[in-house]
C-alpha positions, 0 to 999 in steps of 0.5 A, spaced: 637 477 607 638 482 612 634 480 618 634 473 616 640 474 619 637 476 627 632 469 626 630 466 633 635 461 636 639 460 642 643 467 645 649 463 645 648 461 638 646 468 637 650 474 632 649 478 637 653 473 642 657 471 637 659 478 635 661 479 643 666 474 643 670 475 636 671 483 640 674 479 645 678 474 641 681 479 637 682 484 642 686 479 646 691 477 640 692 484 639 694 485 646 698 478 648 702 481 642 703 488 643 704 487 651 707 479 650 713 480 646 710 479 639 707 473 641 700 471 638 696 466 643 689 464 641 691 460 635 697 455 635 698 453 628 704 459 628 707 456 635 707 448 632 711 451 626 716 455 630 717 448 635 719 444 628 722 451 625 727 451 632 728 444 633 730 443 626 735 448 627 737 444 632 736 450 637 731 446 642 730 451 647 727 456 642 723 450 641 721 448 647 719 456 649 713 455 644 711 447 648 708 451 654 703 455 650 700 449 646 699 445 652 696 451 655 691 450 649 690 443 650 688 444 657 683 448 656 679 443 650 680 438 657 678 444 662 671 445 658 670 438 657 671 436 664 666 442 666 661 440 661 661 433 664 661 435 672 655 440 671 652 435 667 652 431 673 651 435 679 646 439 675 649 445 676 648 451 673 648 452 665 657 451 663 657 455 658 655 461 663 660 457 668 665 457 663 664 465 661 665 467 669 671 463 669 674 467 664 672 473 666 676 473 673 682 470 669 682 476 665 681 481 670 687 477 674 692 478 668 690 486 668 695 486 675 700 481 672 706 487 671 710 487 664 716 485 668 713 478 670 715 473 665 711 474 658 710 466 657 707 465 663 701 470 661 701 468 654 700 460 656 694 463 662 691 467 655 692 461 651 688 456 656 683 462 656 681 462 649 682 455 648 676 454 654 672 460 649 673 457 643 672 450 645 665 452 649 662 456 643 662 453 636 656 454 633 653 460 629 645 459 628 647 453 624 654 452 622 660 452 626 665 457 627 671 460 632 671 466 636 678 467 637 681 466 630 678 468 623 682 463 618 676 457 619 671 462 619 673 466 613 674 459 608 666 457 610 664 465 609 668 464 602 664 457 601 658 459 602 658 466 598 660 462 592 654 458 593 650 464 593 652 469 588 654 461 583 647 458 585 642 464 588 643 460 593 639 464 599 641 460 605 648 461 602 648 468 603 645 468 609 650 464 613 656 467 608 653 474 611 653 471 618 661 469 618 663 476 614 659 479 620 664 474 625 670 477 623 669 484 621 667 484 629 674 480 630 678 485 626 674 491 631 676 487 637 683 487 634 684 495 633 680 496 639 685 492 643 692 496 639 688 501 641 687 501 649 694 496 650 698 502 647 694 508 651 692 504 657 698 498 657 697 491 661 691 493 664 687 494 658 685 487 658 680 488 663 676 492 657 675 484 654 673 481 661 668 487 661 666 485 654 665 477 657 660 481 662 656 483 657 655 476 654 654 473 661 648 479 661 645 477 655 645 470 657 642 470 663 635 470 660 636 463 655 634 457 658 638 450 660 
């Protein structure tokens, strides 16, 4: 089962790929809630509930705090759509490189962004850079996964390991092992990112953007 895991398919698309980016996912949630005020930026379910939450207690400007985020968010789906289609055209450069770039230097911009600028500017920057990871890359081998949030990722590894151990399914097994390996990694990108925030601080970050240069490297060899 082991080494059905490595099989050949596309870099992107890869474990290896795959691995790398659930680091980064999970360290950049540690690191906006440790240096961002308790705030958690890659996924927006916590802030919807918080907007219906406030706004039902009729506190409108709590409520409205937790807009800018998810609009970030959405821009970030419209921002690699957009990519996608412009690089099409021109027949530019692969997107999903442009898009890792792109991340890359936003990242190292908020390493100099200082603790005493406003937090909800740089959670909204860190949450359009993990809608714009989330959105390009989307497929694990053959079945869909998220690089900067573990809930989707850990029903479809529970799903298949079922399947497995109820039906000796073996491909089954094979994907249920391929997701587990997804979020073990997006734990370590978390202990990794409270590690360095609470040792190096605002900085930290660029550690996460040095991650996504080692993806861009590993993705350079893969053909359109």
């Amino acid at each position: 089962m082991i080494k059905n895991i490595f099989i050949q398919h596309p870099i992107h698309e890869s474990v290896v790929f795959g691995a790398l980016l659930a680091i980064v996912g999970g360290f950049l949630d540690a690191y906006n809630f440790i240096c961002r005020d308790g705030v958690f930026a890659n996924a927006q379910t916590g802030n919807i509930v918080l907007v219906g939450v406030y706004a039902a207690q009729g506190d409108w400007g709590q409520a409205l705090i937790h807009v800018p985020p998810i609009a970030a968010f959405v821009l970030g789906v419209a921002f690699v759509e957009w990519t996608k289609d412009t690089t099409s055209k021109f027949h530019m450069l692969d997107w999903k490189r442009i898009v890792l770039v792109i991340e890359i230097i936003v990242l190292i911009i908020v390493g100099f962004i200082p603790s005493t600028f406003s937090n909800l500017i740089v959670t909204v920057i860190i949450s359009f850079v993990t809608s714009v990871q989330v959105s390009s890359f989307r497929k694990l081998v053959d079945i869909p996964f998220a690089t900067t949030m573990s809930t989707g990722n850990l029903r479809t590894a529970s799903h298949a390991a079922y399947n497995a151990f109820t039906k000796k399914d073996r491909a089954s097994g094979v994907r249920a092992a391929r997701l587990f390996a997804i979020i073990f990694f997006f734990i370590f990108g978390a202990f990794l990112g409270g590690m360095l925030t609470f040792s190096a601080g605002i900085r930290s970050v660029w550690c996460a953007a040095l991650i996504l240069v080692f993806a861009v490297i590993l993705f350079k060899g893969e053909g359109k």
